[in-house]
N, C-alpha and C positions, 0 to 999 in steps of 0.2 A: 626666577619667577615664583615658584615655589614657597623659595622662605620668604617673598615680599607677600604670596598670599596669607601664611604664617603670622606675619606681622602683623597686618592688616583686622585677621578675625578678631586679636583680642582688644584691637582698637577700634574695631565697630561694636564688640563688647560693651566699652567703657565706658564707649558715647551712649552706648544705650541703658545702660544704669546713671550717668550723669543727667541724661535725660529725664529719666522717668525719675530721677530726685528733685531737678526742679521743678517739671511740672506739675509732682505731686504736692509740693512744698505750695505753688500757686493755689493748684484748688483746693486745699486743704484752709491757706488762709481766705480764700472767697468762704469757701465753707464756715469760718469762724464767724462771718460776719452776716449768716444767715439767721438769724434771730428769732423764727417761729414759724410752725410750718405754714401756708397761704392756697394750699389745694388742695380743697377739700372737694370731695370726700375722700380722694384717693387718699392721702397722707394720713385722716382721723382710721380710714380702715386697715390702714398697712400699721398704725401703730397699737388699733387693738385686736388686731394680728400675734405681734410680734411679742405685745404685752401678756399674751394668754398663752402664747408658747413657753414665755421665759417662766411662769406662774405656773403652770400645768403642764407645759410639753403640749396641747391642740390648740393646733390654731381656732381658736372661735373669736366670735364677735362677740358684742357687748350683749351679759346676761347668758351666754353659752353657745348662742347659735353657731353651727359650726362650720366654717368657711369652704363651699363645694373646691375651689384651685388655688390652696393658698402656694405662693410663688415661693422659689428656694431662699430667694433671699430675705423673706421673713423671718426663716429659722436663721439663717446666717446674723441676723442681726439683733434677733431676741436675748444671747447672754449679754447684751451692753445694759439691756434693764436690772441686771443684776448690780450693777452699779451703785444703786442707790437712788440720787437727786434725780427727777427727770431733766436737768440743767446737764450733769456727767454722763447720761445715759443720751442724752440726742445728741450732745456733742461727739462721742463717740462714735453714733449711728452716722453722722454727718463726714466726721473724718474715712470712716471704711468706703463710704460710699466714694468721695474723692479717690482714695486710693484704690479700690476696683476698676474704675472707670481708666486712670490712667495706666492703668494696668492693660487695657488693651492694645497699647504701644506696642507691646513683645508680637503677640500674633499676628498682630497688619506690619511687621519688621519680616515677619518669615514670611507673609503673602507675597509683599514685595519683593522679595528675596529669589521667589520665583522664576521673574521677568526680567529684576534689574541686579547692578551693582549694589555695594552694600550702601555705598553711601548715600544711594540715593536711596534707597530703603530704610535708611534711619533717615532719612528727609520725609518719609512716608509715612515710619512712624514716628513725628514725630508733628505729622499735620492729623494724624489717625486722633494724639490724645491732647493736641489743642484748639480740637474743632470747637462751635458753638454747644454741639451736643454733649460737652465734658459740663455744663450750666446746670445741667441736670444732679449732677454728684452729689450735692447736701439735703434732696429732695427725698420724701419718706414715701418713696415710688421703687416700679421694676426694673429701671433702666440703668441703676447703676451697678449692679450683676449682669443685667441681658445683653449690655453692650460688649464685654470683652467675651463674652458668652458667645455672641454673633459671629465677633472677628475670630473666634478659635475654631469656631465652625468653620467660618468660608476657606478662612488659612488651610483647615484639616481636609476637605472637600476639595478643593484645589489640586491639595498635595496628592490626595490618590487619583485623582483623574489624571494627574502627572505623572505620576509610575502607579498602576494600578498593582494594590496586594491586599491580602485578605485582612494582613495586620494595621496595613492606612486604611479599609473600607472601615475594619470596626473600630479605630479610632475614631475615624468620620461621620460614622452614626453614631458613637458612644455622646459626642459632645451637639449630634443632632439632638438627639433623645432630650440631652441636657438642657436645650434653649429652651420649647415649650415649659419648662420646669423653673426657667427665671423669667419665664415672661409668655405667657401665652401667643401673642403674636408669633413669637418665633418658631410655630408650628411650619412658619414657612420654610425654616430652613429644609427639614424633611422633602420639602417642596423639590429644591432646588437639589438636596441629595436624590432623590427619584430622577431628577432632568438631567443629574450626570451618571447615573445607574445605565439611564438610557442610551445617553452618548459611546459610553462603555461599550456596551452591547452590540451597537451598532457598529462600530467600529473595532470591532472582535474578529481574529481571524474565523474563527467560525461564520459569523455573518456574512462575512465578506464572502467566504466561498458560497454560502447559499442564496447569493443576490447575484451572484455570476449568470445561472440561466434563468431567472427571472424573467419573463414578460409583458407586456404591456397590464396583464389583465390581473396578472401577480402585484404589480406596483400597483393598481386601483385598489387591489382587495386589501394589499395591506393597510394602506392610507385608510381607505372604507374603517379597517377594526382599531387602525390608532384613534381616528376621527371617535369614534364608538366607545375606546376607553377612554377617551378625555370627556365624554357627554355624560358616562357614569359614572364619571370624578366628579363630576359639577356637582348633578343630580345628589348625589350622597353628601356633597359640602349643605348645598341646600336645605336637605330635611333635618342638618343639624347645624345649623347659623341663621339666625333670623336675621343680621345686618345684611348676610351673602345672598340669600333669598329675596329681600326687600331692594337691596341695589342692583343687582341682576338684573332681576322682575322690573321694575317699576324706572329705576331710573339710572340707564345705561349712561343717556346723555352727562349728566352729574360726573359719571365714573371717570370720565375722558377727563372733565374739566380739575377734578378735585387730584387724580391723577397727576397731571401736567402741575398743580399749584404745586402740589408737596416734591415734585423735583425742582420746580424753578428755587420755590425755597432753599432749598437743599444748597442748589447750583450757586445761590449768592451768596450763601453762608460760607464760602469754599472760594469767595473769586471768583470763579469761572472757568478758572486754569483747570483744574482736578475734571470738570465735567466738561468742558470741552478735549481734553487729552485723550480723555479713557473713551470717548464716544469715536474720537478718528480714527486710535489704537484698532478697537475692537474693530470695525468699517474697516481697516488694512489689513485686516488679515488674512484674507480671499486671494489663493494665488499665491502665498510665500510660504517657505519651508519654514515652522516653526520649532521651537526644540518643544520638549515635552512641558518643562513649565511655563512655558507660553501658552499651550494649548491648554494643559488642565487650568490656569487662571481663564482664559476667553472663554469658556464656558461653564466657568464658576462664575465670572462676571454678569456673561448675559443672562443667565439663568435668574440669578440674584436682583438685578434690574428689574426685569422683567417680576418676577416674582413678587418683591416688596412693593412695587409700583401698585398692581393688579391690588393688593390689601390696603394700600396705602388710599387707593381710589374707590374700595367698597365701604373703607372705614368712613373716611369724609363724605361720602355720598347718605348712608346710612345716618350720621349723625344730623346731619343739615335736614333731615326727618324728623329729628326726637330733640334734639339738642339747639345747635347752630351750625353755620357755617362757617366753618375753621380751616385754615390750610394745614393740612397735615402733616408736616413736616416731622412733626414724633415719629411716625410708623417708617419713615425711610431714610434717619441717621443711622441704620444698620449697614448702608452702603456707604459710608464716610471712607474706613479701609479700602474698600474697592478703589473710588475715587483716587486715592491717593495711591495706589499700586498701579493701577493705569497709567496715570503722570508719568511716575516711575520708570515703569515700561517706555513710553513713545519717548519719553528724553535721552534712555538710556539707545533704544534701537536707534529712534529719529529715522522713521522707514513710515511716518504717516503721508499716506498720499491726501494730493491737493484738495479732491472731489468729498472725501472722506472730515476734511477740517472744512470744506465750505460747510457741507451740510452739516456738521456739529456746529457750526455757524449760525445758519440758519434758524436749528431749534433752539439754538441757547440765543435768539432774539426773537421770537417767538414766545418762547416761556415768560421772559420780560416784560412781553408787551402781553401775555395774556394772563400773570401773575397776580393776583390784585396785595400789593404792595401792605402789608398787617405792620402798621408803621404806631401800635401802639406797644407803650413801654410801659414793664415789659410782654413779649410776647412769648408764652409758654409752652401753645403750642407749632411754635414758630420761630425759635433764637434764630435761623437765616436772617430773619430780616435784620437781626440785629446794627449792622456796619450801615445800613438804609437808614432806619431808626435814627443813628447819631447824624448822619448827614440831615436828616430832615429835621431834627431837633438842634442841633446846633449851628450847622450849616444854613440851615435854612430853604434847603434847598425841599421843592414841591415836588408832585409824582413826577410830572411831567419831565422836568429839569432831570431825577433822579434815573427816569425810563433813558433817555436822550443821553446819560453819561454812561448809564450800564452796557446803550447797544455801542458805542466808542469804545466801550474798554472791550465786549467781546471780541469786537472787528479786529482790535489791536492784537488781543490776544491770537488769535487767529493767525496774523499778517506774523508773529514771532514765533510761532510754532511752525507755520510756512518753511519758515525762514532756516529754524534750526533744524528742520528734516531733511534741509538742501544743501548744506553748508558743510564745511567740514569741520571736524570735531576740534579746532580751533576754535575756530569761533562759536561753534555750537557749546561748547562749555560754559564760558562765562554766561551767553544767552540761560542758558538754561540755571545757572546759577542766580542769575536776576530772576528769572521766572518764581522760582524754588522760594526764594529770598522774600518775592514782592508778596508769595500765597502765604507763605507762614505767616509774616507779619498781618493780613490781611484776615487769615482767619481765629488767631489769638488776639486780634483785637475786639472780633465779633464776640469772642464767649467774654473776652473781660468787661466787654460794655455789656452782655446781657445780662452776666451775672451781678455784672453791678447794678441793672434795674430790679432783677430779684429779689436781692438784698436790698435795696431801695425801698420795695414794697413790704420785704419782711419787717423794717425797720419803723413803717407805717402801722403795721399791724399790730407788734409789739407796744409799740406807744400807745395802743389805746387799751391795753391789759391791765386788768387792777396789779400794782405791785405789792409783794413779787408776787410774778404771777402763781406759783403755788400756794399764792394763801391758804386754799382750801384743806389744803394737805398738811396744811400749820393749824389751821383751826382746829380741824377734828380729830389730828393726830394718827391720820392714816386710817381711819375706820372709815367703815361705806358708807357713801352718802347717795341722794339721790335727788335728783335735780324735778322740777314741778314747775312750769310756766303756760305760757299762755299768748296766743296767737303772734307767736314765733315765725315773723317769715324773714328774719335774716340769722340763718344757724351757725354763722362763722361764731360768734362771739361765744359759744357755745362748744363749739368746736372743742377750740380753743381752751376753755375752760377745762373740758376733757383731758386736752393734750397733757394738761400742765396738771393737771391734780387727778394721780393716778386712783384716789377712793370713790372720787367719782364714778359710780358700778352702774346706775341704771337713769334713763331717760325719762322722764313722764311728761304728760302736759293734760289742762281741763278742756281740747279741745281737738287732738287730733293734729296736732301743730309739732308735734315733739322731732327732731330728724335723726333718721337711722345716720350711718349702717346700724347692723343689728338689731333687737328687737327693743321698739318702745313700747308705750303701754296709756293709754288714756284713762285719768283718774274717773270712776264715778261716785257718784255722791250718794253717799249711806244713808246717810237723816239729813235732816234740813239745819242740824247745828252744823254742819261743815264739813263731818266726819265722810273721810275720802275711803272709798272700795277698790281692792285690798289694800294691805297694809304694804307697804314697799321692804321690811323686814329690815328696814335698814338702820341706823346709829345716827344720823343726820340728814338734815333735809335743807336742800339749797332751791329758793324759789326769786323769780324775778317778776319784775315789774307788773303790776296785773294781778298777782295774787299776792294776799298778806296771809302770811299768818298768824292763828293762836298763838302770841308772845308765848316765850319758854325761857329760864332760866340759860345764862346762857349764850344770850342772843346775840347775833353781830349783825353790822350793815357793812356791807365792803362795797363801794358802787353802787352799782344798781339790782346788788343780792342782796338778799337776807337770808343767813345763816344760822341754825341753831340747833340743838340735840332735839332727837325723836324718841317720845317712848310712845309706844302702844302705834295706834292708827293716824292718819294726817287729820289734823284739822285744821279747817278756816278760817281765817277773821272775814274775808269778803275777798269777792273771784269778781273780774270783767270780764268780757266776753266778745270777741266781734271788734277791738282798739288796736291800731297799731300804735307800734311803738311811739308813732310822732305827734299823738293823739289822734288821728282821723278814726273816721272808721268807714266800712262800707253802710248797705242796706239797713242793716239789723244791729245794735247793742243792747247788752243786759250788761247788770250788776247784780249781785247779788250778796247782801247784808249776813251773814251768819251769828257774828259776833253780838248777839241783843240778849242783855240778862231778859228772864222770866218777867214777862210783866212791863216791862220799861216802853217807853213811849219817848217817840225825837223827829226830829223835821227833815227831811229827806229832799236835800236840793240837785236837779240835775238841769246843765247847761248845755245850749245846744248853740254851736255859733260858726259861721266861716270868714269868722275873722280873716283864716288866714289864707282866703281867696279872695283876690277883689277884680278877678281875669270878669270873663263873658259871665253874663246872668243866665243862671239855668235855675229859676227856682223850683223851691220842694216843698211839697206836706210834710211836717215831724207829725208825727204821734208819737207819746210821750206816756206808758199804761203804769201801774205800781200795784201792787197786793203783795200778800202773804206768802210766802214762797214754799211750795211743795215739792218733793221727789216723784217722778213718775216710774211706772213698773222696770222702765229697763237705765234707772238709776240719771236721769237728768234733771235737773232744774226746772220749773214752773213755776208761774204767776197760777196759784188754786185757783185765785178769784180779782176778779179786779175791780178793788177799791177805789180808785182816782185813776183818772184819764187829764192830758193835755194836748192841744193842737196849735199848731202855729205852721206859717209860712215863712221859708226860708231864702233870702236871696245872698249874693254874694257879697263880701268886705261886712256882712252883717250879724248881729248876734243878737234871741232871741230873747224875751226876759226871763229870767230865770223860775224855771217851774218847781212851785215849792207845795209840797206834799207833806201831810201829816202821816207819818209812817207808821204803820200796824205793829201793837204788841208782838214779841218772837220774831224771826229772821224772815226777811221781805225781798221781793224781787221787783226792781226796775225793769222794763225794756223802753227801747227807742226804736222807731221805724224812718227812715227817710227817704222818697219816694220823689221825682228819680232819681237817680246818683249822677255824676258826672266823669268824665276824665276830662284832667288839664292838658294829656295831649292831645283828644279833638279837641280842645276848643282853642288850644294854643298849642301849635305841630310844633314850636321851640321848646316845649318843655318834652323832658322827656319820663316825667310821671302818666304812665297809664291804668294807675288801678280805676278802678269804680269808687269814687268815695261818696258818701251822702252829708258829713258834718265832722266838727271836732266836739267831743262831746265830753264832761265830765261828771264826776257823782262823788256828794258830799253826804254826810249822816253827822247831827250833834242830839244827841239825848235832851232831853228837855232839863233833867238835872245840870248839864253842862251849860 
C-alpha cells in the first residue's frame, strides 16, 4: 500500500505540471488574440498605474495624482513597461496575467486534497483553472493576481482549521492580509478567517469545559453579546463603505435578488455538477464523523459562501444605484475552488443524503428560474452565461427553451448524484467519471467561447484605431503631448489613444468633457486670438474634431486628429461648442472664429437642419445671434455685442435657409438656440437615442479676399 501511494504522489505531480502547461499554453494563446484593452476605465487606470510605477516607482494617475489602493498586481506588472513598444509590454502584461490565473490550479489541488483522492483533486484542479473566470487573464484588471490569491487563502484557512497551529494560523492570515492587497474585495477573506477563528474557539477544549455548566440564561447572554458584536461589525462596515451603507439602508430587497443572480451565474458557468455537490456535501454533514479535513474544508466552504455572496449582493444592489443592473458574477468566481473541492469530496465519500440533493435541487431550479439569463456577447460581468450565450446564438434556442433544459439537466444531475451516493463503488466510479468528464468539458468550453467574444470585441475595437495605433508615439518621438477636444461623450476612442501612445501625459478639453482617471483640466481662453490658459508645458498638441488649430510647421492629420509641435501657449484657429460628434447638438451651440487677420472682413454661413430626422414633428424656434467675440473675467467666450440676429422655424426631415451674416472685423462669436429639443426615444420607443437634441448644425467663414 505504501509504495503504491509512493507511486502515485509523483504521478499526481506530473499531471499537475502537465496540466498547468497546457492550460497555460490555452490561455496564453486566448491571450494573444486579445488585441486592445475594452474596459474602461478600469484597464486605462490600471495601466497608468502601472506606467508611473515602472517610470517613477508611485503609482499615480495621469499628471501625478496619486492612487489612495493601488492593487499588488500593478507593481507586479509595471517592469513589462520596461520593454519598450507598448505592443511588447501588453503582451507581456497579457501573458503573466494567463499564467497567474492558471496558476491557481496548485492551491484548489491541495483544497481538494483535503476531502478527496488525488485524483480527483487534479480533477479539481483542473475545473479550478478552466473555469469561465480564467476570461479574465489578458484583461488589465485585479483579478488575475486575486484569483490564485483567493484559492491560496481558502486552501491555507482550510488547512488550519484542519490541524489548528500557530505556524498554519500565520500562514493563513499572512496570505489573508495578502488578498486585500490584489484586490480589495478580498477583504472578505479576513471575513471568513475570523468565522474560522471563531469555530476554533468554540470548539476548544477550553470552551467546551466552560459551556459544561452553562444555563439557560448563560446561552441568552452569550447569543445577546455575539448578536451585539456582529451589530458593531456592521455599524463600523457602514461608517466606512458607502455601497455597504446604501444597500443595507435602503435596499435590502435588491441584496437577496442580486445575491441569488451572481450564484445562479456562477452555478451555470460550472454545469451545475460543482454547485449542486458541494451544497448536498456541505447539508450531509450533520450527524457523521468527519476527519479533520473534512471539517476544516465545511467551514472554510460555508464561511466562504456565505461571505462572498453577502458582497457579491451589496455590490450589485449598490451599483444598479449609480451604474446599472448587472449580475455580479465577477465578485463570487473566488468560490470556483470551493465548488470544485466539494465535487470532489461528495464523489469521493458518496455519503450525500437524499434530502440534502433534493434541496440543492431545488435551489439550483430556483436560481434558474429567477436568474435573468445576461445572454449578451460578450458578457463581462458575467462569462457564466457564457455556454447559454452559444446555445442561444447558435442554437437558437430562447430563454424559455434554455430555462426548460437547464431545470432537466439539474433534475438529471441530481437523479446521478442520488445514484452514485447509493451504489457501490463499482458503479459509482465510472458514474462519477462521466460526471467529472461531462463538467470539465462543459466548463472549458464556457471560457473558450467567452473568451472568444472578448476577443471578438477587442478585435472590433482595434479595427477602428488609426494605424499603428502608436502613431503618436511615432510622430513626436516620445516627447509629451497633450490632447485638447471638445464635447467628448464617447471617451473610449481616447482611451485608447492613451493606451497606445505612452507621450500622451495630459487630458484637456474647451469644455469640461475631458475623462479621467486622473486629473483633467479645461482650457480657458486668454485673449480673444485663441490663446488657451495655461500653457499645457508640453512638446505637442493632439486635438480632435471641434477644435482646429493655429497651423504649425509640422502638422499632421491622422483620422480624425490633428497633430503638430507646440511652442509657447495653445492657440486657435476656431472652437465648437455644444456638437456632437455626429453633428447634432442639444439646446445651445457656438462657434467661435479666432483665426481673423487685423482688419479683414468675410461672410459667416451657419446651417441649421433635421435633415436627419423625418420621425414625429416636434417643431422649434432657432435663433441664430453673431458679434464680435469677447473673453469674460473668468476666462470664457462671449458674443460683446450682437451684431446680426436670425430666426426660423424648425420641423422635422427639414432644413432651414442658410443664415448668412456679414462677419465683424477680428474674431467673432456665433450662437444657436433651439427651443424645444426632442428625443427620438419619446417619440419613437424603437429607437434607442435618448439625448435631448435641438438640430444638426454647421459653421462656415470665407474672407471676402477668398
Amino acid at each position: 500500500m505504501r509504495d503504491s501511494l509512493r507511486r502515485s504522489a509523483p504521478s499526481a505531480a506530473l499531471a499537475l505540471g502537465l496540466l498547468y502547461v497546457g492550460l497555460a499554453l490555452l490561455h496564453v494563446w486566448e491571450a494573444s488574440r486579445h488585441l486592445t484593452p475594452t474596459v474602461f476605465t478600469d484597464e486605462i487606470e490600471f495601466t497608468q498605474l502601472s506606467r508611473a510605477v515602472a517610470d517613477t516607482g508611485t503609482a499615480t494617475y495621469r499628471d501625478g495624482a496619486p492612487a489612495p489602493f493601488p492593487s499588488l498586481y500593478v507593481y507586479l506588472a509595471a517592469p513589462a513597461w520596461w520593454l519598450g513598444s507598448v505592443a511588447d509590454s501588453y503582451e507581456a502584461i497579457k501573458t503573466l496575467g494567463a499564467l497567474l490565473m492558471t496558476a491557481a490550479l496548485f492551491p484548489a489541488y491541495g483544497l481538494a486534497r483535503l476531502v478527496a483522492g488525488r485524483w480527483l483533486s487534479v480533477a479539481a484542479a483542473a475545473g479550478t483553472a478552466a473555469a469561465p473566470a480564467l476570461v479574465y487573464g489578458p484583461f488589465l484588471v485585479d483579478e488575475p493576481l486575486a484569483y490564485p490569491v483567493a484559492t491560496l487563502a481558502l486552501f491555507l484557512i482550510a488547512r488550519w482549521l484542519a490541524r489548528p497551529t500557530i505556524g498554519r494560523l500565520a500562514a493563513a492570515t499572512a496570505a489573508c492580509l495578502l488578498g486585500p492587497l490584489a484586490r480589495t474585495q478580498l477583504s472578505v477573506l479576513l471575513v471568513v478567517l475570523a468565522i474560522g477563528g471563531a469555530v476554533v474557539l468554540w470548539r476548544s477544549e477550553r470552551a467546551r469545559r466552560l459551556r459544561v455548566g452553562w444555563t439557560i440564561g448563560d446561552w441568552v447572554g452569550a447569543a445577546t453579546l455575539a448578536l451585539g458584536a456582529v451589530l458593531v461589525g456592521l455599524a463600523f462596515v457602514s461608517r466606512r463603505s458607502t455601497s455597504w451603507y446604501v444597500a443595507t439602508t435602503f435596499y435590502k430587497g435588491r441584496m437577496l435578488d442580486f445575491g441569488l443572480w451572481a450564484n445562479g451565474a456562477l452555478a451555470l458557468g460550472l454545469g451545475l455538477v460543482p454547485f449542486l455537490a458541494t451544497l448536498a456535501a456541505l447539508a450531509s454533514v450533520r450527524g457523521r464523523t468527519l476527519t479533520d479535513g473534512e471539517r476544516g474544508f465545511a467551514v472554510t466552504a460555508a464561511a466562504s459562501l456565505g461571505s462572498f455572496t453577502v458582497y457579491a449582493a451589496v455590490k450589485g444592489a449598490y451599483l444598479s444605484t449609480t451604474f446599472a443592473s448587472l449580475v455580479p458574477e465577477r465578485n463570487v468566481v473566488y468560490l470556483t475552488p470551493i465548488l470544485f473541492a466539494g465535487t470532489a469530496w461528495l464523489l469521493d465519500r458518496r455519503a450525500a443524503r437524499l434530502w440534502a440533493l433534493v434541496g440543492a435541487c431545488a435551489l439550483a431550479i430556483w436560481l434558474i428560474v429567477d436568474t435573468p439569463f445576461g445572454l449578451s456577447y460578450p458578457n463581462y460581468e458575467a462569462h457564466g452565461f457564457s455556454m447559454l450565450t452559444f446555445a442561444n446564438r447558435v442554437l437558437r434556442w430562447d430563454d424559455t427553451r434554455l430555462e426548460h433544459v437547464l431545470i432537466v439537466v439539474a433534475i438529471v444531475v441530481t437523479i446521478l448524484l442520488a445514484v452514485l451516493s447509493s451504489s457501490t463503488r463499482r458503479v459509482a466510479r465510472p458514474l462519477g467519471i462521466v460526471l467529472i468528464a461531462a463538467t470539465l468539458v462543459w466548463t472549458t468550453s464556457a471560457e473558450i467561447y467567452g473568451a472568444r467574444g472578448e476577443n471578438e470585441l477587442t478585435a472590433r475595437f482595434y479595427g477602428a484605431l488609426p494605424k499603428p495605433p502608436d502613431w503618436l508615439d511615432r510622430v513626436d518621438g516620445d516627447k509629451r503631448a497633450v490632447f485638447l477636444g471638445q464635447s467628448i461623450t464617447d471617451a473610449n476612442a481616447l482611451w485608447s489613444l492613451e493606451f497606445w501612445n505612452r507621450s500622451l501625459k495630459r487630458m484637456w478639453s474647451l469644455d469640461a468633457s475631458a475623462p479621467g482617471p486622473g486629473r483633467v483640466l479645461t482650457g480657458e481662453l486668454a485673449k480673444p486670438d485663441g490663446t488657451i490658459h495655461p500653457s499645457p508645458e508640453t512638446d505637442w498638441i493632439v486635438a480632435n474634431r471641434g477644435v482646429a488649430l493655429r497651423p504649425a510647421p509640422g502638422r499632421r492629420v491622422v483620422g480624425d486628429y490633428v497633430v503638430q509641435p507646440l511652442h509657447g501657449p495653445i492657440r486657435l484657429g476656431s472652437a465648437v461648442y455644444g456638437i456632437y460628434p455626429d453633428g447634432w447638438m442639444g439646446e445651445k451651440a457656438a462657434y467661435d472664429r479666432y483665426d481673423v487677420e487685423p482688419g479683414e472682413r468675410g461672410l459667416a454661413s451657419i446651417t441649421v437642419s433635421r435633415i436627419g430626422w423625418c420621425g414625429k414633428d416636434k417643431p422649434a424656434q432657432v435663433t441664430v445671434k453673431l458679434g464680435p467675440l469677447g473673453v469674460t473675467p473668468d476666462r470664457h467666450p462671449v458674443i460683446r455685442r450682437v451684431t446680426q440676429i436670425g430666426r426660423g422655424v424648425l420641423n422635422s426631415c427639414e432644413q432651414l435657409p442658410v443664415f448668412l451674416f456679414r462677419a465683424p472685423p477680428g474674431p467673432w462669436r456665433a450662437e444657436v438656440e433651439v427651443t424645444p429639443t426632442f428625443s427620438p426615444h419619446e417619440l419613437d420607443p424603437q429607437l434607442g437615442d435618448a439625448r435631448q437634441l435641438g438640430a444638426q448644425v454647421s459653421f462656415d467663414y470665407r474672407p471676402f479676399s477668398a
